[in-house]
N, CA, C and O atoms as a DFTB+ gen file, in Angstrom:
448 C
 N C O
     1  1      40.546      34.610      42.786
     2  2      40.122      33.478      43.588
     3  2      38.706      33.662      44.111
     4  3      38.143      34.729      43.868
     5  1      38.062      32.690      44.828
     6  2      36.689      32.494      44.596
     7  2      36.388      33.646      46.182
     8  3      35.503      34.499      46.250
     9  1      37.290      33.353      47.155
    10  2      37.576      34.093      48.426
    11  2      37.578      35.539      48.254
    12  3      37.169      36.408      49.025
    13  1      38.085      35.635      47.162
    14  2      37.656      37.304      47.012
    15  2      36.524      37.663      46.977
    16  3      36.190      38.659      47.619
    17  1      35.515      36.873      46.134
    18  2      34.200      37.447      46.019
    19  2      33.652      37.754      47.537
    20  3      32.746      38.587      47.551
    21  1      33.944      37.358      48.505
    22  2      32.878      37.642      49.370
    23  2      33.667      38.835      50.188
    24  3      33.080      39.825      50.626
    25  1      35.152      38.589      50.338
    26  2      36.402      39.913      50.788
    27  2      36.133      41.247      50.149
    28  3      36.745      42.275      50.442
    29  1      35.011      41.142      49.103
    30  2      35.427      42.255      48.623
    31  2      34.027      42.856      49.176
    32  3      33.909      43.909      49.802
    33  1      32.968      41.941      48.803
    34  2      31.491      42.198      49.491
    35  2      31.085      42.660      51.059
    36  3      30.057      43.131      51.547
    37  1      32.677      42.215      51.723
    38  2      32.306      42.110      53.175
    39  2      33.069      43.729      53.544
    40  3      32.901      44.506      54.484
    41  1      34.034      43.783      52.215
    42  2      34.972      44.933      52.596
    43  2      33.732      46.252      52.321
    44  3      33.584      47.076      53.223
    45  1      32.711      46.393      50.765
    46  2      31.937      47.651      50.442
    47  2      30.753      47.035      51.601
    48  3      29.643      47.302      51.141
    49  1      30.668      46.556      52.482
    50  2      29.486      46.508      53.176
    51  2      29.474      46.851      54.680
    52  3      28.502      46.968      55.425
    53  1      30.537      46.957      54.894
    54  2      31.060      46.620      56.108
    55  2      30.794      45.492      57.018
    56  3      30.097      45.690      58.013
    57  1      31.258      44.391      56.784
    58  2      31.616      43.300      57.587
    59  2      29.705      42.476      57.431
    60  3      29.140      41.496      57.917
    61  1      29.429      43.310      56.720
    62  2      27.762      42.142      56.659
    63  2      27.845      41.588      55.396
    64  3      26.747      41.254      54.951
    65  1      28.965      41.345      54.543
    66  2      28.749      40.695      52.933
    67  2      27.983      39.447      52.741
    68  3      27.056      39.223      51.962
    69  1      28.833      38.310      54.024
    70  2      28.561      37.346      53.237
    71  2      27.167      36.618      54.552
    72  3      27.524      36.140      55.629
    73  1      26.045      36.678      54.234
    74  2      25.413      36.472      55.005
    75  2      25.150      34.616      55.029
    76  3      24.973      33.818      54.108
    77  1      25.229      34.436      56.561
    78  2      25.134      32.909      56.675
    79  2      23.666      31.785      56.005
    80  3      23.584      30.652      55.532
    81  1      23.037      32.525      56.214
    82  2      21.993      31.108      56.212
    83  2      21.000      31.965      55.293
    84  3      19.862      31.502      55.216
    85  1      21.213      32.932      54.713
    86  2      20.217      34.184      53.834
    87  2      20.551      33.168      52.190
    88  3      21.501      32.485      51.807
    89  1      19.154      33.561      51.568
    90  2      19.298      33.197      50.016
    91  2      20.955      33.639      49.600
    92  3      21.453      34.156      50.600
    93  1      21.564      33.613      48.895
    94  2      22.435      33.902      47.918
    95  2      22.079      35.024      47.328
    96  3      20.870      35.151      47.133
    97  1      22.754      35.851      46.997
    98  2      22.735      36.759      45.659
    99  2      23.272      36.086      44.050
   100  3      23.948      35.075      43.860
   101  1      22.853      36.791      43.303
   102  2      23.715      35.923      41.999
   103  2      25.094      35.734      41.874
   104  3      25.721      34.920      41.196
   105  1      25.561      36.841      42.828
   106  2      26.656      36.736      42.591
   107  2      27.728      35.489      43.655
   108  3      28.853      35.043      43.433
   109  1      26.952      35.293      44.590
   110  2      27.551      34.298      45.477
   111  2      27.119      32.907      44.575
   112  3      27.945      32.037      44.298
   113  1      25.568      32.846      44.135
   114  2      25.879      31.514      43.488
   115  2      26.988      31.195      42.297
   116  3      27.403      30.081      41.977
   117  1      27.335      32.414      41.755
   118  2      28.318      32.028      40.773
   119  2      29.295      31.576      41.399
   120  3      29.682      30.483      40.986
   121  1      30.148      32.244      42.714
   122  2      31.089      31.934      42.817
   123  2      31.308      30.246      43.584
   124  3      32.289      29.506      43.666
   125  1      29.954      30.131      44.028
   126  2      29.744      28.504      44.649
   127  2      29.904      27.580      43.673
   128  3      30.586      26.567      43.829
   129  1      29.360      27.839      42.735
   130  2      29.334      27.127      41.399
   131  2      30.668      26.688      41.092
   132  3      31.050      25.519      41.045
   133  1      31.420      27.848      40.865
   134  2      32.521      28.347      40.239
   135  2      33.211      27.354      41.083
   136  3      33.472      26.365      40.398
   137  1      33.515      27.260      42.013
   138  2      34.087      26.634      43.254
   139  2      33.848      25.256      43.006
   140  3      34.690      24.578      42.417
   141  1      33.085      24.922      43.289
   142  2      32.384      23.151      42.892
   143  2      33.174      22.713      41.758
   144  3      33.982      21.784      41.771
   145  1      32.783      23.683      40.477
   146  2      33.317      22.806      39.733
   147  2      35.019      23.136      39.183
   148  3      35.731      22.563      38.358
   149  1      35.195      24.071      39.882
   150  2      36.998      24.192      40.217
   151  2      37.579      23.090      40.825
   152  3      38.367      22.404      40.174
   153  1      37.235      22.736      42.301
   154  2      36.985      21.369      43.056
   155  2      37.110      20.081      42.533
   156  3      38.082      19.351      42.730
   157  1      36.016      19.769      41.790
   158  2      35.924      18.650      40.629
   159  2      36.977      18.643      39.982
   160  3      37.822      17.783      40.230
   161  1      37.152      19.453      39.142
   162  2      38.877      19.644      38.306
   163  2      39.831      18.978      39.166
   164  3      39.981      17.761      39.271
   165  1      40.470      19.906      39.779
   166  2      41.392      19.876      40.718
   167  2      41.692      18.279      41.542
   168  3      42.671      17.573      41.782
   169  1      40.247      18.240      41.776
   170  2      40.401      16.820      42.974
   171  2      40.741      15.897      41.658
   172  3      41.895      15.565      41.930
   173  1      40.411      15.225      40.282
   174  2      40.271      14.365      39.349
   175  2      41.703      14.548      39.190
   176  3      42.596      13.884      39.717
   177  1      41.811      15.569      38.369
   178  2      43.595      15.896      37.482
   179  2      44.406      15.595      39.009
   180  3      45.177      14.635      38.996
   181  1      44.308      16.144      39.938
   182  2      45.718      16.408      41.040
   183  2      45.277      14.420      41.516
   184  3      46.398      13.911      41.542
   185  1      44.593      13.675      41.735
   186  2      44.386      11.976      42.055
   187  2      45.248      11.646      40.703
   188  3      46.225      10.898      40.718
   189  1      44.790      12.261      39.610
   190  2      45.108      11.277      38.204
   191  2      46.817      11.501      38.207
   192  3      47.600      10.615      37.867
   193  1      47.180      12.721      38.611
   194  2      48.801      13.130      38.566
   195  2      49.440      12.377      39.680
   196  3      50.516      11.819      39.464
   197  1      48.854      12.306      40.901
   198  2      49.562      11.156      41.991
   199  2      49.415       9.996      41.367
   200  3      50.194       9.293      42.011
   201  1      48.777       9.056      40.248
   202  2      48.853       8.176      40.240
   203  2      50.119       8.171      38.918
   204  3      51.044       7.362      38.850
   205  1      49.893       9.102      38.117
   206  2      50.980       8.826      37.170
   207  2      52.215       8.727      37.645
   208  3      53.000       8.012      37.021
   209  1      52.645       9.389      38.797
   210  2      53.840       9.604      39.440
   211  2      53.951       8.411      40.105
   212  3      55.004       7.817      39.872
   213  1      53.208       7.889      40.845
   214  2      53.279       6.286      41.561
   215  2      53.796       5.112      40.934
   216  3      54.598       4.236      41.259
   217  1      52.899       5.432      39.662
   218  2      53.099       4.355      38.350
   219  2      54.855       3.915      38.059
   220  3      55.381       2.803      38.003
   221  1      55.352       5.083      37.935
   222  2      56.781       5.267      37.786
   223  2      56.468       5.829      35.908
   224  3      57.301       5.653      35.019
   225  1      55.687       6.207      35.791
   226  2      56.097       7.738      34.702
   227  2      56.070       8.975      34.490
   228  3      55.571       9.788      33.711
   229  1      57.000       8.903      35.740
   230  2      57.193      10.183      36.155
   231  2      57.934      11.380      35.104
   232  3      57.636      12.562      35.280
   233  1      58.545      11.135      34.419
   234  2      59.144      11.242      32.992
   235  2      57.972      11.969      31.998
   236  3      58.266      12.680      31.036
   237  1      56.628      11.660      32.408
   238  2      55.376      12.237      31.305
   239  2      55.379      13.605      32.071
   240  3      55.059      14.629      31.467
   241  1      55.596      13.623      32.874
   242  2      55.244      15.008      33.707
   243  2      56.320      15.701      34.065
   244  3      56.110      16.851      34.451
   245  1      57.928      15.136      34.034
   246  2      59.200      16.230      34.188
   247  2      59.656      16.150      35.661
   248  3      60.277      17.024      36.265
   249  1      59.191      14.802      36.201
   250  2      59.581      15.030      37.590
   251  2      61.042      13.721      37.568
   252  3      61.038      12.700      36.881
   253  1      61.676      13.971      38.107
   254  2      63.014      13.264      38.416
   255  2      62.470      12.322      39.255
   256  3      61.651      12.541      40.148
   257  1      63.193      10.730      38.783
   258  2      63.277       9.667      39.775
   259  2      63.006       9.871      41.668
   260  3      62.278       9.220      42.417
   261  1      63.800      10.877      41.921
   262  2      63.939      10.672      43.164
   263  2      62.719      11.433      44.110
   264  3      62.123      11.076      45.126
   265  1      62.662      12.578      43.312
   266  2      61.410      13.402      43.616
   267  2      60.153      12.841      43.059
   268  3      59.266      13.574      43.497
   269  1      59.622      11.918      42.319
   270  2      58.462      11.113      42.275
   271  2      57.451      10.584      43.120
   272  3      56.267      10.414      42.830
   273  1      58.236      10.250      44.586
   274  2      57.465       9.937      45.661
   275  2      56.735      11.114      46.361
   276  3      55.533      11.112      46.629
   277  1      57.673      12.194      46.644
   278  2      57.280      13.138      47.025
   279  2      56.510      14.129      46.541
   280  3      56.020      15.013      47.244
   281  1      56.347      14.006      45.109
   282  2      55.036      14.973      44.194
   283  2      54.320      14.460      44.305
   284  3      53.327      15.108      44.637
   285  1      54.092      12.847      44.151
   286  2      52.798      11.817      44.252
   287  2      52.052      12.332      46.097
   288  3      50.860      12.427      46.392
   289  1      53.120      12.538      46.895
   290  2      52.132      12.596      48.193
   291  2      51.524      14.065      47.912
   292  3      50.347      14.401      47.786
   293  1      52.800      14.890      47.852
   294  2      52.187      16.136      47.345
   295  2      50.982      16.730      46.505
   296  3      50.417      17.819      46.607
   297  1      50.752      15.590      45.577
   298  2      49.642      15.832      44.821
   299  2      48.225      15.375      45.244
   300  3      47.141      15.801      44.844
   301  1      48.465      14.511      46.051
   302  2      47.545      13.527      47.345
   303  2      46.546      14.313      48.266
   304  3      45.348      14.320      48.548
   305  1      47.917      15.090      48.631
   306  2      47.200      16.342      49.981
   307  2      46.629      17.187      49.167
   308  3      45.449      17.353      49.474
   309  1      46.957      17.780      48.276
   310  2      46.019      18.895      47.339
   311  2      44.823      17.877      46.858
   312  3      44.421      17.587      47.984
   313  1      44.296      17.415      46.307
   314  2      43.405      16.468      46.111
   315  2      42.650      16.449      47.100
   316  3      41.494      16.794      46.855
   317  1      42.936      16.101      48.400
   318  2      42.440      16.112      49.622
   319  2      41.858      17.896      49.670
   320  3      40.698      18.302      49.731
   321  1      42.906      18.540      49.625
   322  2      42.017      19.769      50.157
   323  2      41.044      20.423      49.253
   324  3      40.227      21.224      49.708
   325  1      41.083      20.156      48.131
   326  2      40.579      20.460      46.975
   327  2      38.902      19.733      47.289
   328  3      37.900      20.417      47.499
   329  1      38.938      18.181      47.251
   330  2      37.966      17.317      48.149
   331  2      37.089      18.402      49.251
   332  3      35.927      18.801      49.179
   333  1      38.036      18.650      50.157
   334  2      37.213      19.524      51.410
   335  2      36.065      20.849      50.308
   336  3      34.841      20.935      50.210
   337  1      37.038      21.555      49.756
   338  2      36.391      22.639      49.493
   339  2      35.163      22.105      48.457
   340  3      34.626      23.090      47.950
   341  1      34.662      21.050      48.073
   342  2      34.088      20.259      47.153
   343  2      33.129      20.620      47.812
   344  3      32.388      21.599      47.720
   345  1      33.196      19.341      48.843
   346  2      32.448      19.055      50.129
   347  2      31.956      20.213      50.680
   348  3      30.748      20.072      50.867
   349  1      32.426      21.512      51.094
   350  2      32.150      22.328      51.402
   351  2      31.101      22.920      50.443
   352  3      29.884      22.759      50.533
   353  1      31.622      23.478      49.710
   354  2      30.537      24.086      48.264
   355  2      28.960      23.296      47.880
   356  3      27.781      23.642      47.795
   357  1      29.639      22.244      47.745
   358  2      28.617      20.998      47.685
   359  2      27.269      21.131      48.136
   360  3      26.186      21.296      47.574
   361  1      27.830      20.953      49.853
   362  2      26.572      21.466      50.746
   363  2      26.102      22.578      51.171
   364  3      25.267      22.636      52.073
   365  1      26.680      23.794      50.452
   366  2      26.132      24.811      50.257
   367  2      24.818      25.304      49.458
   368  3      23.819      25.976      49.714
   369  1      25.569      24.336      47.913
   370  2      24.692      24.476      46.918
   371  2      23.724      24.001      47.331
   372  3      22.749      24.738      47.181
   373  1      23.379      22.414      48.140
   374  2      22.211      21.763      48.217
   375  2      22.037      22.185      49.102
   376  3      21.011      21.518      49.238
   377  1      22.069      22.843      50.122
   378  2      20.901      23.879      50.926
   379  2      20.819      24.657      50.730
   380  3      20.353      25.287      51.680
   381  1      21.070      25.438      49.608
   382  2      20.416      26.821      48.826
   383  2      19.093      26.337      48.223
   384  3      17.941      26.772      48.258
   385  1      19.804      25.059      47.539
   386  2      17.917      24.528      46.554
   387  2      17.172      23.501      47.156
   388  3      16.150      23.146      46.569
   389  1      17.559      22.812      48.478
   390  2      16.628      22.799      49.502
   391  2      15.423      23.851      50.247
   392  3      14.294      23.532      50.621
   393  1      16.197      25.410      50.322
   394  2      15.648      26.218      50.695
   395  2      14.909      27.114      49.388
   396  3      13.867      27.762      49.485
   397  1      15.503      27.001      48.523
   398  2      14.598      27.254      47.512
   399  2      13.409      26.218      46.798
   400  3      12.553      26.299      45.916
   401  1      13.669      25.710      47.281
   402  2      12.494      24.463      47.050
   403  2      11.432      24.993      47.811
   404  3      10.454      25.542      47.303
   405  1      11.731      24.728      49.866
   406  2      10.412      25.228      50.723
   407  2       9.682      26.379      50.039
   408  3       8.480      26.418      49.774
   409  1      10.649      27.351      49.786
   410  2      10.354      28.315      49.304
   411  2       9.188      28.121      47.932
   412  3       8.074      28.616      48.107
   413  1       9.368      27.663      47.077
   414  2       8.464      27.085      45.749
   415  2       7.219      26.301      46.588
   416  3       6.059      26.301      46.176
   417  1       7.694      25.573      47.949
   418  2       6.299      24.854      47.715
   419  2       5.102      26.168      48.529
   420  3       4.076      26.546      47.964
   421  1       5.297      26.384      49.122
   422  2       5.131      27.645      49.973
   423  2       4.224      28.443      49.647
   424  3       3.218      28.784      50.268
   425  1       4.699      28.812      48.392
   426  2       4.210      29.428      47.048
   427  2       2.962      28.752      46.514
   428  3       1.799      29.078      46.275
   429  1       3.524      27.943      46.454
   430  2       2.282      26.632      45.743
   431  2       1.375      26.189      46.287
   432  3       0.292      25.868      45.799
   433  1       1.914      26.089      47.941
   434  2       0.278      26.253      48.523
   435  2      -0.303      27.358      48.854
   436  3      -1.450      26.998      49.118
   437  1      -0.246      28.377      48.994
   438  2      -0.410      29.455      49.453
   439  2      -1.435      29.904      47.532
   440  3      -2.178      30.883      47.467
   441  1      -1.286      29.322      46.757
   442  2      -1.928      29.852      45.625
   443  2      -3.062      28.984      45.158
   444  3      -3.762      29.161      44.161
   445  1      -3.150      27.684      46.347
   446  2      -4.015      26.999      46.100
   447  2      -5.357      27.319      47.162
   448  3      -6.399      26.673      47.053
């Protein structure tokens, strides 16, 4: 899971792994990445599976009549949290290359 990467960074560092507002290492952008587009998956397929279940073909997926309502919400709330961690990652990524941007222009004037 993506939570490990930084559990494990915070565990060989002692408690300084995952630093807040510092560039990334490569290895944190992978796992942001990784995350985002885990997110994306997850939120699309787990919406597209509440709706098949709503539909009433529930039968494509192995779920019984009666339990149909209740996988459809079930699949709703995961979607939802899946959403958060999107959202979360999301605006991670775009203030990494916000800050790598200042960073480029910075550069750029400083060479002019």
């Amino acid at each position: 899971p993506t939570w490990a990467c930084c559990a494990a960074r915070r565990h060989r560092r002692g408690r300084a792994g995952c630093r807040g507002g510092a560039m990334p290492s490569a290895f944190d952008t992978c796992c942001t990445y990784f995350c985002t587009g885990l997110s994306i998956f997850g939120t699309v397929g787990l919406v597209l599976m509440g709706y098949i279940l709503n539909s009433g073909n529930n039968w494509f997926l192995g779920v019984s009549d009666e339990g149909a309502s209740a996988a459809a919400t079930a699949c709703y709330l995961s979607a939802g949290i899946y959403l958060l961690y999107l959202i979360f990652c999301g605006m991670k990524v775009m203030s990494w290359n916000s800050k790598s941007g200042d960073a480029q222009e910075l550069l750029d004037s400083e060479a002019v």
